[in-house]
N, C-alpha and C positions, 0 to 999 in steps of 0.2 A: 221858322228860319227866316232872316230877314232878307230881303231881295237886292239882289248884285246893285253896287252902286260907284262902278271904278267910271272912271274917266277917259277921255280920248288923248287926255294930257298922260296919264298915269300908263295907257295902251304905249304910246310913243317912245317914256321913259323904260318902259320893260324891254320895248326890242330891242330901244339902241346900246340898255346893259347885255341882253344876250349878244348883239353884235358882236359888240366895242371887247366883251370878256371883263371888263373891270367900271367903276364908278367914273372914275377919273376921266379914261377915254367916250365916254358915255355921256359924260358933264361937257368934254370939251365938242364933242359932235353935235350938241344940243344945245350947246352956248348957255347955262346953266349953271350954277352951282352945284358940290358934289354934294352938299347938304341936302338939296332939291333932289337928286335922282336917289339917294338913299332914302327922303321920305317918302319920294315916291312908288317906291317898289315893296317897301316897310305897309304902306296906305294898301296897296292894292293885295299883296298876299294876307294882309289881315282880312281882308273884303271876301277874297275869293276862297280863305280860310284852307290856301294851299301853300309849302313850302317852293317856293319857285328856283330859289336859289340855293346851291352848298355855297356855305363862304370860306374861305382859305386864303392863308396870307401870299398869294400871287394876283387873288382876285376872286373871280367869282364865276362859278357851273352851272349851265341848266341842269335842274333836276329831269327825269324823266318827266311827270305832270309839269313841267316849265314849258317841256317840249311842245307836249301836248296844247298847251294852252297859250305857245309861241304861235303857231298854225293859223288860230282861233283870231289872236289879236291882230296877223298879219290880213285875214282878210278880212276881219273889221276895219281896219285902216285903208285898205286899198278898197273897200267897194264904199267909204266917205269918201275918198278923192274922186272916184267914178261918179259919184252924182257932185259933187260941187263941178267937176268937168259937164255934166249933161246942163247943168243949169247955166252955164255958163254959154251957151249957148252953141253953134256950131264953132267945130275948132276948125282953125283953119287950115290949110293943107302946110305938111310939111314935104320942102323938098331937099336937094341939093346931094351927098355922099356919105355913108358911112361906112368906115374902116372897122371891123372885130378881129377880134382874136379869140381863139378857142383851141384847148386843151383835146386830147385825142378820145378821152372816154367824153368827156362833156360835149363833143361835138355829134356823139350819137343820140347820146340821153336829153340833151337839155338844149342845145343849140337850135336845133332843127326843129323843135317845138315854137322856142321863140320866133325864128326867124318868118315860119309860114303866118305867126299871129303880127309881127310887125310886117310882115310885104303887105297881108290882106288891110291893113290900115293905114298903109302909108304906101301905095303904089309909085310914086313920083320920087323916092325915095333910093338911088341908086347903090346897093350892098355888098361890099366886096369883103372876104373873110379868109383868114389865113389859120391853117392847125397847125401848133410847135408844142415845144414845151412850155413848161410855166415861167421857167428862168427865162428864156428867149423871148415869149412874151412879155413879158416883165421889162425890160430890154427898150423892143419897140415902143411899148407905153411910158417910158420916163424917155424917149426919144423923141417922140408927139410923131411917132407915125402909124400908131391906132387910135381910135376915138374910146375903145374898151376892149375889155378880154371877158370872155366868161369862161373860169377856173375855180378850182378845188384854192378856198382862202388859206386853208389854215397851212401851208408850206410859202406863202409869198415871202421872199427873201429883202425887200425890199418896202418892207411896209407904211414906213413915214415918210414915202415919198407917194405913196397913192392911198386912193378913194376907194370904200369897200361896200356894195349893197350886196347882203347877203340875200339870195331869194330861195334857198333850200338848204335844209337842215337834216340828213340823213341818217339813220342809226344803220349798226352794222345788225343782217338777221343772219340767222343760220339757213344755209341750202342744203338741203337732202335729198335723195333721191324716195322716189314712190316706194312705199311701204317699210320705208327705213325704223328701227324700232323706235328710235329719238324722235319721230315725228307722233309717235303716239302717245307721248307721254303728256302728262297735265302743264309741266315745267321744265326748263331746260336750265340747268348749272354751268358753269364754265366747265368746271371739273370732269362733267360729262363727255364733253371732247377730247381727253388727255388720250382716250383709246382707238379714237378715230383717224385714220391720214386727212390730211388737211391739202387741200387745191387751195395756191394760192394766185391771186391775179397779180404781176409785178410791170403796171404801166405807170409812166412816168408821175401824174401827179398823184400817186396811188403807193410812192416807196417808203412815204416819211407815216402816213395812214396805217398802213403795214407792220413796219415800222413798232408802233403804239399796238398796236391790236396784238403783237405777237407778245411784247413785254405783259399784256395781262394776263394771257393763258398761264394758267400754274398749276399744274405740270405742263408745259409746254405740249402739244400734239407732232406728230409726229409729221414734216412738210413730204407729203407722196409728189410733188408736181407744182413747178412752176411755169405759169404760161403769160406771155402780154395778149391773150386773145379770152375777151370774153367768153365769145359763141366756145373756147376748145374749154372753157371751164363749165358751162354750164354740159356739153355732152360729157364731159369727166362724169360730173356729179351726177348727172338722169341714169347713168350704166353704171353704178356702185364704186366711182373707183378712190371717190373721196368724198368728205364735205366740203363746203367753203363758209365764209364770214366775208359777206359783202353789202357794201351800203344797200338801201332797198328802190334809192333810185334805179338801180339797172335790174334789178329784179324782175325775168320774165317767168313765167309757169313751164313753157315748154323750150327744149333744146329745139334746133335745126332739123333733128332725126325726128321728130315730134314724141319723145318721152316727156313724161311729167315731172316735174321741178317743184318738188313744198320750200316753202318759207316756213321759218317760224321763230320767235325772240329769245332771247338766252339771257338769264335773269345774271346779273354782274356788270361791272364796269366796262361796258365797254366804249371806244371811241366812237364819236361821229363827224361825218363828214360834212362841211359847210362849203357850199355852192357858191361864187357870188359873183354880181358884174363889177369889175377892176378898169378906173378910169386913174389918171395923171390927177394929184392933188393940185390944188393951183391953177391948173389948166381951162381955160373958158372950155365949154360944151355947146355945141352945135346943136342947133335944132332937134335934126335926125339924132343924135347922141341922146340927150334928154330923153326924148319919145321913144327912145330902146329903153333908155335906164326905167321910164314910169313902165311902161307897159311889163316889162318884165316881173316889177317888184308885184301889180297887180295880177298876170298872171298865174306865179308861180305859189302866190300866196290862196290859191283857192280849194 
């Protein structure tokens, strides 16, 4: 078998088609012809002798191994920047304010991770952050009174007016409760759930998600419960009283009560959820702004 030989060029072209969703916005983010990003993705799945991409006349799907192999390339990419930063020698300190914005479920999952890794490297760094919705964020940022948002992308109403770094890619798993029979089996089918009550989580950037996820179940499952609280879905599901279908970002093992919570994949189409930091197109970026947006992309890609 002949030994991988893709590129840092070819890495670059792949995320910003899983971004971007299509060539075109892919080509224009990478200042490129769309000739260039379809050879380049054409070059690297021959390479890596995987199908990366469905193609369809809207554009273009990570495959499941796309996914996978999205992960891979993001932090190949982020730990090259990390050493051309180290060789570059000390950075220097950044100071001055940064304004966020953050969505209600991303402020638990994902914000508070970023924020403790950007205070510990940039203490001089003054960070003030506001939770709304995506619309009202959305709002503020074509306003220029946040420097970014971190929100669920694929609901932005507003998209050719802003910047989008995706830095998380979530698939929806199934939650079951301890010794559920679905949790024993070798595979799980959509179909499998048409018998189950279904707990559904109904927060704000989580309606249009929802939304999608329901339109695949066929036969539809039966909705036992809808809650905008996490923590009351995960004790549903740990004491039998439904399943759920939620991204695997918020996926904890144990409720509040301390029962056990399984995970596990469910073979079918289903949607996933994309993560990402949302700045003002056009807008200069601020030092501290920057030093969010890198650290992030480097973080979350590990």
């Amino acid at each position: 078998m002949a030994p991988m030989s893709f590129t840092l060029r070819q890495l670059r072209t792949f995320v910003a088609v899983a971004e971007n969703g299509s060539v075109s916005h892919a080509a224009q983010a990478l200042s490129i012809s769309q000739s260039a990003v379809s050879e380049g993705v054409r070059d690297l799945e021959a390479d890596l002798g995987v199908q990366l991409f469905d193609r369809h006349p809207r554009g273009l799907a990570v495959t499941q191994r796309g996914h996978q192999f999205l992960r891979h390339a993001r932090a190949i990419l982020a730990q090259v920047a990390a050493s051309r930063l180290a060789l570059g020698g000390e950075r220097p300190a950044v100071a001055g304010a940064l304004q966020l914005g953050v969505t209600s479920l991303m402020a638990g999952y994902v914000m508070s991770d970023l924020l403790a890794r950007f205070r510990r490297a940039n203490p001089e760094v003054t960070v003030t952050a506001i939770e709304d919705s995506g619309e009202y964020l959305e709002h503020l940022l074509i306003g220029g009174e946040l420097d970014a948002a971190v929100m669920v992308t694929g609901t932005l109403r507003n998209r050719a007016a802003l910047m989008v770094e995706i830095i998380e890619v979530s698939p929806f798993r199934l939650w079951l409760p301890s010794g559920h029979p679905l949790a024993g089996q070798d595979a799980i089918a959509l179909s499998d759930l048409a018998a189950e009550p279904l707990i559904m989580l109904m927060v704000d950037e989580m309606e249009e998600e929802t939304g999608n996820l329901l339109s695949a179940l066929s036969p539809r499952p039966r909705v036992a419960f809808r809650t905008r609280s996490v923590e009351a879905v995960r004790s549903l599901v740990a004491t039998g009283a439904g399943v759920a279908l939620l991204p695997d970002l918020i996926y904890r093992p144990w409720s509040l009560e301390g029962d056990r919570i399984e995970s596990r994949d469910v073979s079918g189409a289903l949607p996933v959820v994309q993560v990402g930091i949302v700045w003002r197109r056009g807008a200069p970026l601020s030092p501290a702004a920057r030093e969010f947006i890198a650290l992030s992309q480097a973080t979350r890609s590990r």
